[in-house]
C-alpha positions as CSV (number, residue, x, y, z in Angstrom):
1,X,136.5,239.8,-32.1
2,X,135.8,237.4,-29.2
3,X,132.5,239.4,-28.6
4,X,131.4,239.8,-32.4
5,X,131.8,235.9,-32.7
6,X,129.3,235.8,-29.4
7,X,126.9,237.5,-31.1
8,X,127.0,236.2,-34.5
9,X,126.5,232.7,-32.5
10,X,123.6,234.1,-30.4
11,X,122.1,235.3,-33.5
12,X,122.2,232.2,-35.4
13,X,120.9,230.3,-32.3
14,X,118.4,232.8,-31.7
15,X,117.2,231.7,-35.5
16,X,117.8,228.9,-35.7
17,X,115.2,228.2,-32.2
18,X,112.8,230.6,-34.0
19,X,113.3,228.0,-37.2
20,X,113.0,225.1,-35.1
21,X,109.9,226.6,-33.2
22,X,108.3,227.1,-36.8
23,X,108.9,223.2,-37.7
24,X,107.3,222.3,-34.4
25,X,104.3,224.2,-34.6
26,X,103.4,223.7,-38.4
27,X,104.6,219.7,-37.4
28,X,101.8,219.3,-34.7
29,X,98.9,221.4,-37.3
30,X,100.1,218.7,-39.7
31,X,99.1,216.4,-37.4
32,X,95.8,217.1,-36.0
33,X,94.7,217.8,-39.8
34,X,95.7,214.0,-40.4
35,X,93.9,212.8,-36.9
36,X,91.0,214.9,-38.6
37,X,90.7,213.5,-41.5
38,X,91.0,209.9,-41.2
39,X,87.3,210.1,-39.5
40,X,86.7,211.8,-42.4
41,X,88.3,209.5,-45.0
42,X,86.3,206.4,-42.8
43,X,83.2,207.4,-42.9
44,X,83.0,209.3,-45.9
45,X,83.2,207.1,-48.6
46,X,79.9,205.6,-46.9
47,X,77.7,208.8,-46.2
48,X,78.2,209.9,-50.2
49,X,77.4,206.3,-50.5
50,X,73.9,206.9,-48.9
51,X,73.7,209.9,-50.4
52,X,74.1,208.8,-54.0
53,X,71.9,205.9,-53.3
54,X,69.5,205.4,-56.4
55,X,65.9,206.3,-55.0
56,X,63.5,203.9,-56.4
57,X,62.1,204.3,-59.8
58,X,58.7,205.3,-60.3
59,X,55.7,203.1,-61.7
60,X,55.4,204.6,-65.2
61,X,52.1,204.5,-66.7
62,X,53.8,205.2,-70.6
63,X,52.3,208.3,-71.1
64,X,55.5,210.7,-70.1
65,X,54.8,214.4,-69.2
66,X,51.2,216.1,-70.0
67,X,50.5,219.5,-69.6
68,X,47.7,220.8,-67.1
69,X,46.4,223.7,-65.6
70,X,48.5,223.1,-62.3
71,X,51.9,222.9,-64.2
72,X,53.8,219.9,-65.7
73,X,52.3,216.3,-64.5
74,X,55.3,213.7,-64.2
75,X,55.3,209.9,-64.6
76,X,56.6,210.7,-60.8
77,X,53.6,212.7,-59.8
78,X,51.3,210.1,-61.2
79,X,52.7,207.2,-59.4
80,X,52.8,209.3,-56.1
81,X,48.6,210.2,-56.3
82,X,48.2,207.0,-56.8
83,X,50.6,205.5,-54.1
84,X,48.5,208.0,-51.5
85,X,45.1,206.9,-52.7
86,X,46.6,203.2,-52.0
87,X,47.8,203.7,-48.5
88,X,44.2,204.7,-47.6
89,X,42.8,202.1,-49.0
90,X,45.0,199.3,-46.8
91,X,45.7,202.2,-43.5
92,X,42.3,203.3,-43.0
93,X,40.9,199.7,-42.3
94,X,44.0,198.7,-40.5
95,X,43.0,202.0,-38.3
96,X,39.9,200.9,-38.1
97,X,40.6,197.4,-36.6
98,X,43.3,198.7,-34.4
99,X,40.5,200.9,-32.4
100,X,38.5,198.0,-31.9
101,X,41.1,195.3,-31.6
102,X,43.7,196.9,-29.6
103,X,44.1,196.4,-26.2
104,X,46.4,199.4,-24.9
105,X,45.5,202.7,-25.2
106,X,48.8,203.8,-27.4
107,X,48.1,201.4,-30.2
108,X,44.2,202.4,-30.0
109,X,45.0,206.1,-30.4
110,X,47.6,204.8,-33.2
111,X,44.5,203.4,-34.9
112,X,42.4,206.4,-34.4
113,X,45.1,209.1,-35.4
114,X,45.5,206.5,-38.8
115,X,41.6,207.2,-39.7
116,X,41.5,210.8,-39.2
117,X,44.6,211.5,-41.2
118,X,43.7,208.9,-43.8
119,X,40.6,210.1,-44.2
120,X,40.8,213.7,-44.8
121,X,43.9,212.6,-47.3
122,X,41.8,210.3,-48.9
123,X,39.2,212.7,-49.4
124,X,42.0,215.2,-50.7
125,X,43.5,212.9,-52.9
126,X,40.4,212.3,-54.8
127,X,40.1,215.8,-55.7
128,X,43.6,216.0,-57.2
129,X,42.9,213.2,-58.9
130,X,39.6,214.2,-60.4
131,X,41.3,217.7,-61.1
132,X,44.1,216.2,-63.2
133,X,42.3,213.5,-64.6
134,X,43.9,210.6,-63.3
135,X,42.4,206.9,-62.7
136,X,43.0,206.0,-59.1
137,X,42.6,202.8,-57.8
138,X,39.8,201.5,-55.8
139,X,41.5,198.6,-54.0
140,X,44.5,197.8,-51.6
141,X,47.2,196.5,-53.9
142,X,47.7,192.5,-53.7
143,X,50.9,193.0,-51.0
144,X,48.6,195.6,-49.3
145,X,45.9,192.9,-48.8
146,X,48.3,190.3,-47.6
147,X,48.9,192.8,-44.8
148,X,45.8,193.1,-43.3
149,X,45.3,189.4,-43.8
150,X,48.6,189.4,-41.3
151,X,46.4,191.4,-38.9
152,X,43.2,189.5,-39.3
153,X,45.0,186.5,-38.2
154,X,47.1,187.8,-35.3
155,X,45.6,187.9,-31.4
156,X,46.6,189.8,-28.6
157,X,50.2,191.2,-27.7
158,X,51.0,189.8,-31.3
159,X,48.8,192.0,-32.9
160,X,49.4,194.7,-31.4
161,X,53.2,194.0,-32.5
162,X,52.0,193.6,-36.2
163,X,50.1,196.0,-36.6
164,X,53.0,198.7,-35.5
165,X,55.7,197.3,-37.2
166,X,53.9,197.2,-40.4
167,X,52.3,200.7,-40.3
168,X,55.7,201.6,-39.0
169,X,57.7,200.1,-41.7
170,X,54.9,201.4,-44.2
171,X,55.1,205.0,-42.9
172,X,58.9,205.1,-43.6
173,X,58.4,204.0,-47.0
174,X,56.3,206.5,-48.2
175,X,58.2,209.7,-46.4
176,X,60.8,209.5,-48.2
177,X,58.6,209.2,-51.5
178,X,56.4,212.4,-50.3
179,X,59.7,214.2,-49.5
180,X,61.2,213.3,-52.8
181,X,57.9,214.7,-55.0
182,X,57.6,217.8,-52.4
183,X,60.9,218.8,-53.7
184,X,60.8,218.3,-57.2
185,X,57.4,218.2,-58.6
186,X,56.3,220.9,-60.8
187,X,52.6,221.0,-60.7
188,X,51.2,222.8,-58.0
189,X,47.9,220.5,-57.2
190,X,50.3,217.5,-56.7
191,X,52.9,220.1,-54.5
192,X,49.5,221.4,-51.9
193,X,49.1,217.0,-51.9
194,X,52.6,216.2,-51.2
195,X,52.6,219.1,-48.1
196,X,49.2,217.4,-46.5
197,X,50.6,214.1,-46.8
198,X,54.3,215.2,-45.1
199,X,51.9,216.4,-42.6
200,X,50.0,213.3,-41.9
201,X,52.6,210.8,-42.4
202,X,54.9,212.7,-40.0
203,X,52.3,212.7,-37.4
204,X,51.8,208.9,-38.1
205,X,55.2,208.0,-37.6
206,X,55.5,209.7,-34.2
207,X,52.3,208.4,-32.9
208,X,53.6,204.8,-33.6
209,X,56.9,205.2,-32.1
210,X,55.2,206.2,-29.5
211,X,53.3,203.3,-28.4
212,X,57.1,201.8,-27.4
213,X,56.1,199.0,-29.6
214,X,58.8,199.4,-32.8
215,X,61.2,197.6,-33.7
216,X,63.8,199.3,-35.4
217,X,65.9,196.9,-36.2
218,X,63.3,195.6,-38.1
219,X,62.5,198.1,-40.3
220,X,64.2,196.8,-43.4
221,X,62.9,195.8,-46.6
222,X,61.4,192.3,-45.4
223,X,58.1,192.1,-44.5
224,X,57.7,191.3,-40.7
225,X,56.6,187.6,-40.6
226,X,53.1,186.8,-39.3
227,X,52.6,185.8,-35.7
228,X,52.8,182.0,-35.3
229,X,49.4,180.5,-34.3
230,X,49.6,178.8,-30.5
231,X,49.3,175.7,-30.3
232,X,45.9,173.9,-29.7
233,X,47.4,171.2,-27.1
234,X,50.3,169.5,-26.5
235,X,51.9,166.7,-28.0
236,X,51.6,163.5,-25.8
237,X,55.3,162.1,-24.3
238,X,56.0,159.2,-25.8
239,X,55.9,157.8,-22.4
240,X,52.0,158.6,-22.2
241,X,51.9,156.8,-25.1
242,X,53.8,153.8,-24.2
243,X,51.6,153.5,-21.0
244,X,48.4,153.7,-23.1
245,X,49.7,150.8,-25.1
């Protein structure tokens, strides 16, 4: 008897270490699937957040979705043609200037990589437009113009500053505008446009950053401030004054 009661206890200890075990084990899983998760839980909230962010409306022009011979033609597609005619019209002078203007060889070859891309997408851009019968404008927009007034008045290192920041800023705008139509549009002619423009604002971007000069920071919605002009002379000390009196 003695002997059956040792085992009987053996077995029940022998279970109830294989129960405890169990607990321990499932116990510490519990727990690294909680220390997962609260990253998770933290950050999560905000990345949908970003994700769900509403993109910005088009510019409708009121006349919803006509038929062409490329597919579908959206108040979407519209407003993108015509955002890509404007950016030549304001980028291509602004590359322009920077070649002649600039005084390092990174913001010169910023301006020169600006007027090669702008120009063959300007010239592309036309066609589209002429092929689906849309009226593109013919003139930097009114924001567009106080832009390069910005860089008409800036000298030097300032400049230079300027004139990345806001073809930076401008750049970042658009890409996610060409990514949004690439993906979506129906119409094939506006499609082949959206690819060359991914192509030439991609290449804009990185030839900016490279010239060292962005700030990132600063690439938020408000326009960077124009350089202050430098003062003329300075002020006379009162106490120059008080000995010319």
């Amino acid at each position: 008897m003695p002997s059956i009661r040792r085992s009987a206890v053996g077995s029940m200890s022998v279970a109830s270490r294989h129960v405890m075990g169990t607990g321990i084990v499932i116990g510490a899983l519990a727990l690294t699937l909680i220390a997962l998760l609260i990253p998770v839980r933290s950050f999560g909230g905000r990345i949908a957040e970003a994700a769900a962010a509403p993109v910005a409306a088009p510019d409708d022009d009121g006349a919803g979705i006509t038929s062409t011979a490329f597919g579908p033609l959206t108040p979407q597609d519209r407003d993108f043609v015509r955002k890509v005619r404007l950016a030549g019209l304001w980028e291509l002078p602004a590359g322009r200037q920077a070649q002649q203007r600039g005084t390092s060889p990174a913001v010169r070859m910023a301006g020169e990589h600006l007027v090669e891309g702008h120009t063959e997408l300007d010239r592309r851009v036309r066609e589209v437009g002429q092929a689906l019968g849309l009226d593109l404008p013919d003139r930097p927009s009114d924001q567009q113009q106080a832009w390069l007034g910005q860089l008409d008045r800036a000298q030097g290192a300032a400049y230079e500053r300027l004139f990345i920041q806001l073809l930076r800023r401008a750049h970042g705008k658009v890409f996610t505008l060409v990514a949004q139509v690439r993906a979506q549009t129906r119409n094939s002619m506006v499609r082949e446009l959206a690819t060359d423009a991914n192509t030439t604002v991609l290449d804009h971007i990185s030839i900016l950053e490279a010239s060292g000069l962005v700030d990132f920071d600063g690439l938020g919605d408000a326009v960077p401030a124009a350089p202050a002009p430098a003062p003329t002379s300075a002020p006379a000390s009162s106490a120059d004054s008080r000995s010319r009196k």
